[in-house]
C-alpha positions as CSV (number, residue, x, y, z in Angstrom):
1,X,19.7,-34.3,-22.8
2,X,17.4,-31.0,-22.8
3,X,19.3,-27.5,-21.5
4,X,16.1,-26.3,-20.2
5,X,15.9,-26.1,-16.7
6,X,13.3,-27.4,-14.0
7,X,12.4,-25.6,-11.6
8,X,9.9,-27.6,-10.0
9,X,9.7,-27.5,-6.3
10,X,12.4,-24.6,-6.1
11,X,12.7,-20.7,-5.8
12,X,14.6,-18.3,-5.0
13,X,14.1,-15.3,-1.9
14,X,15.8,-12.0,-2.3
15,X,16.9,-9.3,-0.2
16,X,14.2,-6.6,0.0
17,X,15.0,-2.9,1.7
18,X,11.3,-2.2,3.3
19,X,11.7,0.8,5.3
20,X,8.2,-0.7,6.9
21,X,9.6,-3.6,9.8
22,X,6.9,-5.5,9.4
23,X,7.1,-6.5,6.0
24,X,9.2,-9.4,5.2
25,X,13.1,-9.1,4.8
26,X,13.1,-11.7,1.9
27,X,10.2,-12.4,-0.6
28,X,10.4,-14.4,-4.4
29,X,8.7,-17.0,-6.7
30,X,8.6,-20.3,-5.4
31,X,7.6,-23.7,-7.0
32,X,5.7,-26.2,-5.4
33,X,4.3,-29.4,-7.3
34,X,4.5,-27.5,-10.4
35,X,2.6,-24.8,-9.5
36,X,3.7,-21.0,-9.0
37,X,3.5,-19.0,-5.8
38,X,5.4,-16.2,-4.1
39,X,6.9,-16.5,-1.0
40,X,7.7,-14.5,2.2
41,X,10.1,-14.8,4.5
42,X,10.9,-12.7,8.3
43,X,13.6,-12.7,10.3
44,X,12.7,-13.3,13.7
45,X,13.4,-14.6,17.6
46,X,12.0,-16.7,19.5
47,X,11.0,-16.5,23.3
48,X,14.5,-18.3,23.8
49,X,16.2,-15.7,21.9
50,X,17.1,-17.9,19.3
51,X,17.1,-16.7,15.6
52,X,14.3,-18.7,12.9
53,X,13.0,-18.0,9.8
54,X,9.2,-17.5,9.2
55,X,8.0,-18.3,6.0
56,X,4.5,-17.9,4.4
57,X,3.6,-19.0,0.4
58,X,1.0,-17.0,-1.3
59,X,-0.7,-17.1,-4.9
60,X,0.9,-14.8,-7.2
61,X,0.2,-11.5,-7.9
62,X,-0.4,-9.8,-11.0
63,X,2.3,-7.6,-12.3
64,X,-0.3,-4.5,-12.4
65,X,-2.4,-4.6,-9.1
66,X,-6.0,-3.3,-10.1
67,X,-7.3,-0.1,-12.2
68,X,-5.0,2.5,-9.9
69,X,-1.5,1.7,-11.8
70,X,-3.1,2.1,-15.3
71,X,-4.1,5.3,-17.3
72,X,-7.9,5.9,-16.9
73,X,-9.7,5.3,-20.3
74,X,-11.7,7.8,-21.9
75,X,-15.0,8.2,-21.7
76,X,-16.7,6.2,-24.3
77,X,-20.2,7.7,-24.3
78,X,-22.7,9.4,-26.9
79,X,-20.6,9.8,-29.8
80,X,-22.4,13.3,-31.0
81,X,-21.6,16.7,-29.9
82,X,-25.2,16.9,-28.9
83,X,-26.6,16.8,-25.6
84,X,-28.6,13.4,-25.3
85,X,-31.7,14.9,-24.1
């Protein structure tokens, strides 16, 4: 018997403290049919004022989201002290 868990078509949703009220209250990884995705999850009522859940899956993101997280390189031009022209 292997100790290694499956986690296929599972996740988990945690607690998030979003000043914004439109973002969702609860968001984690979820997996469906093997394959990864995050998912969302508000808090809301219905016309009849009754409480439900609203969910929504999306791909996952990378942990670094574009160029603006990470240090600019350096410039990697003309090599010389020299102006090129």
């Amino acid at each position: 018997m292997s100790n290694q868990y499956d986690n296929t078509n599972s996740g988990a949703a945690f607690l998030k403290d979003n000043a914004n009220p439109k973002a969702p209250k609860w968001a984690g990884p979820i997996n469906v049919e093997g394959k990864e995705y995050e998912i969302a999850v508000w808090e809301k009522t219905s016309k009849a004022g009754k409480p439900f859940l609203s969910f929504k899956l999306d791909k996952p993101r990378p942990k670094t989201q574009g160029n603006y997280n990470q240090a600019k390189a350096p410039y990697k031009g003309h090599d010389s002290e020299e102006i090129p022209f």
